[in-house]
N, C-alpha and C positions, 0 to 999 in steps of 0.2 A: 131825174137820173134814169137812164136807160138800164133797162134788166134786164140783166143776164139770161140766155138763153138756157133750158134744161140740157144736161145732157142725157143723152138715149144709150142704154147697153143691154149686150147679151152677156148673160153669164151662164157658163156650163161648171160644172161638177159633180162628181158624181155619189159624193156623201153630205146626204140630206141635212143634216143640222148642220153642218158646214154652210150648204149654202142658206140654207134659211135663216141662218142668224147673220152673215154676213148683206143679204138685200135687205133683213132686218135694219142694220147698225147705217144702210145706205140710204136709206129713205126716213132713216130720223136726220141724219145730215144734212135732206135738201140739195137742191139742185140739180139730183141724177136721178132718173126715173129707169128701171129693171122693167123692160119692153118683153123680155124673152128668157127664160129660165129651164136649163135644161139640164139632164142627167148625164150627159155624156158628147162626147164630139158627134157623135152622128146625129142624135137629138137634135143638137143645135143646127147642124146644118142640116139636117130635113126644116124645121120651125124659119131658117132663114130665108131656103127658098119659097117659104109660104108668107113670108111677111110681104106687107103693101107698102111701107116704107122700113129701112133698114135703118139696125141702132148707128150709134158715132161709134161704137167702141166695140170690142167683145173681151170679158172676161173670160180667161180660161184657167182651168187645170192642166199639169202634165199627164198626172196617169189616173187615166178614166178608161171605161171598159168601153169594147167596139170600137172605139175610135181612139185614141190616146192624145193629149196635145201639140205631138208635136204634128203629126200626121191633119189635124184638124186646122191647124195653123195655116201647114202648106195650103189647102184647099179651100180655103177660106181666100187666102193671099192667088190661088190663081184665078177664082172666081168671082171673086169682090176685092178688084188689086187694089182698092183705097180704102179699103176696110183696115180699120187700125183694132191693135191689140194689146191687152194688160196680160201679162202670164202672173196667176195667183197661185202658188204652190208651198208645197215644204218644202222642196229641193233646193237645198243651196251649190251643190255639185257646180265647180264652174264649165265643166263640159255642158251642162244642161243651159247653162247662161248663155254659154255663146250659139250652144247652137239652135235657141228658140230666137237671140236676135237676129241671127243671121236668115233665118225662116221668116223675120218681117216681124219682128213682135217688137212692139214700140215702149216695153218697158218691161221689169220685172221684180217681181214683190214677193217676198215670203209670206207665209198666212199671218204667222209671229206679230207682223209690223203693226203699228197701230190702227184704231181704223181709219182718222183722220187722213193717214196715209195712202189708204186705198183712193181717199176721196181727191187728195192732191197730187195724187200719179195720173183720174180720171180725169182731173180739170189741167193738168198740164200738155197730156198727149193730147186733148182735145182742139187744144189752145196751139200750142207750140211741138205737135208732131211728136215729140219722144218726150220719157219722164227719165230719168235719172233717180240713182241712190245710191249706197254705199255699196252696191255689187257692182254697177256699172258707173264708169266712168264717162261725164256728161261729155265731153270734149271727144272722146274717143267715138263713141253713139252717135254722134252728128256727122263727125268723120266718115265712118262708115255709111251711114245713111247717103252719104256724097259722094259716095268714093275716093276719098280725097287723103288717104292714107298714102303716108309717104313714106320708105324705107332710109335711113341711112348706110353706113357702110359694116357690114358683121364681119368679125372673124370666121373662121370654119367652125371653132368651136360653138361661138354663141349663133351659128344658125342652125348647127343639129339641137343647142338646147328650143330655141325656136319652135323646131319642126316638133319635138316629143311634148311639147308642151299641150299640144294640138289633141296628143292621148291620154288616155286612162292609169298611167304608168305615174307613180309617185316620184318625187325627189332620189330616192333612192335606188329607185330601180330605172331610172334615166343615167345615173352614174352609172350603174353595172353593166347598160348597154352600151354608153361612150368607154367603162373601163377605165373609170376615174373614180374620184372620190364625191360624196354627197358634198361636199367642201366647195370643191371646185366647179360642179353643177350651180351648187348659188351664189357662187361668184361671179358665172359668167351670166345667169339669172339677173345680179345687180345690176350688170353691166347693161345688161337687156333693157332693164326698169329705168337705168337712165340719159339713156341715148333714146329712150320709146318714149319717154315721160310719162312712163305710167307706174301704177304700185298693185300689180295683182297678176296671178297666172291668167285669169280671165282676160286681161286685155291684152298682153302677150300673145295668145292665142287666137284671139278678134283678128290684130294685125296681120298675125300669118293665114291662115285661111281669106283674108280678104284683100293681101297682096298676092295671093297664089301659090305661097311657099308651098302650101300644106291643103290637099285639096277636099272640099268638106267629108267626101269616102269617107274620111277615118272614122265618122263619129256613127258610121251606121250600126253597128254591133249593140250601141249604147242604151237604147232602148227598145221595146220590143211591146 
C-alpha cells in the first residue's frame, strides 16, 4: 500500500499558546509536519522568502500585529500565486468570510472547531483544492474558484437587497435604507436564498461581489 505523502504548512499567529497547542494537537495527528511557525504576517512572509522548499499550505490568522491576515493573504497569493491557504480565526463575521475567500484563501475554520477538523480542512485543500464547512458552502466555493457563477433574473428589489448584503449594515438597517419593513427585507432575502440556492448572507454576498454587482471597495473600512 502506497503512503501517503506528509503534508508541509506554515502557520502564523500571533498568541503563543494559541499556536503552540494547536502545532501541538497537529503533530499528535500525523501526517502534516509545521515547517514554519510565525508570530505574525510579516514573520511568515520574511521566514517564506528564506525557505529552500515552500509548505503545501499556510495557516493563518486574521488579526495579528504588523501584518494582519487579510493583507498577508493578498501577498502571499501575488507572490506564491499557488500557495493555498486555511484561515484559522474566531471571526465568524461573514464579511470576514467572504472577503478572505475572495483574497484566495482555500478554506475557513473557527479556532472552536475540532481539531480533527483542522486536520481534514489540511488534508482536503491539499487533495482537492478548497475545504468546505458549515460557513461555506462547498458548491458555491468551487463556483467561485471557476468563475462560474451564474445570475438569474432579480427584481429591483431583491438586487438592492443583493448589493447591502455585500455591507456591514444588519437586517434592519437594510430596511431603513430601502424604507421598508425588516419583514420585507427577508422576504426578498428568501427569495434571494432560493432562486441562489443557497442558505446564508455569506453566499449571497460571494455571488454579488464575484458577478460584479457589488464591487469588492465595500469591504475596505472593515479591517484595519
Amino acid at each position: 500500500m502506497k503512503e501517503e505523502r506528509t503534508i508541509h504548512i506554515a502557520y502564523a499567529d500571533d498568541h503563543t499558546i494559541v499556536r503552540k497547542g494547536i502545532i501541538t494537537f497537529i503533530k499528535e495527528m500525523g501526517g502534516i509536519e509545521v515547517d514554519i511557525e510565525a508570530s505574525n504576517g510579516r514573520d511568515l512572509i520574511n521566514q517564506l522568502e528564506k525557505a529552500e522548499t515552500l509548505p503545501d499550505i499556510c495557516m493563518i490568522d486574521i488579526n495579528m500585529p504588523d501584518l494582519n491576515g487579510f493583507d498577508t493573504l493578498i501577498e502571499i497569493k501575488e507572490r506564491w500565486p499557488q500557495m493555498r491557504a486555511l484561515v484559522l480565526t474566531i471571526f465568524d463575521h461573514e464579511l470576514y468570510i467572504i472577503r478572505m475567500i475572495k483574497h484566495g484563501a482555500n478554506g475557513y475554520l473557527l479556532k472552536s472547531c475540532d481539531p480533527e477538523d483542522i486536520k481534514r480542512a489540511l488534508t482536503s485543500i491539499y487533495q482537492n483544492g478548497f475545504y468546505h464547512s458549515e460557513l461555506v458552502n462547498t458548491q458555491l466555493l468551487f463556483a467561485i474558484k471557476n468563475k462560474e457563477v451564474k445570475l438569474p433574473h432579480f427584481t429591483e428589489k431583491e438586487l438592492q437587497v443583493l448589493k447591502f448584503c455585500c455591507t456591514d449594515l444588519s437586517y434592519a438597517q437594510i430596511a431603513q435604507k430601502m424604507d421598508t419593513t425588516s419583514r420585507s427585507v427577508e422576504g426578498y432575502r428568501d427569495s434571494l436564498f432560493k432562486k441562489l440556492k443557497v442558505n446564508s448572507r455569506v453566499s449571497l454576498a460571494l455571488y454579488a461581489v464575484q458577478a460584479g454587482i457589488t464591487p469588492m471597495e465595500v469591504f475596505g473600512n472593515l479591517i484595519t
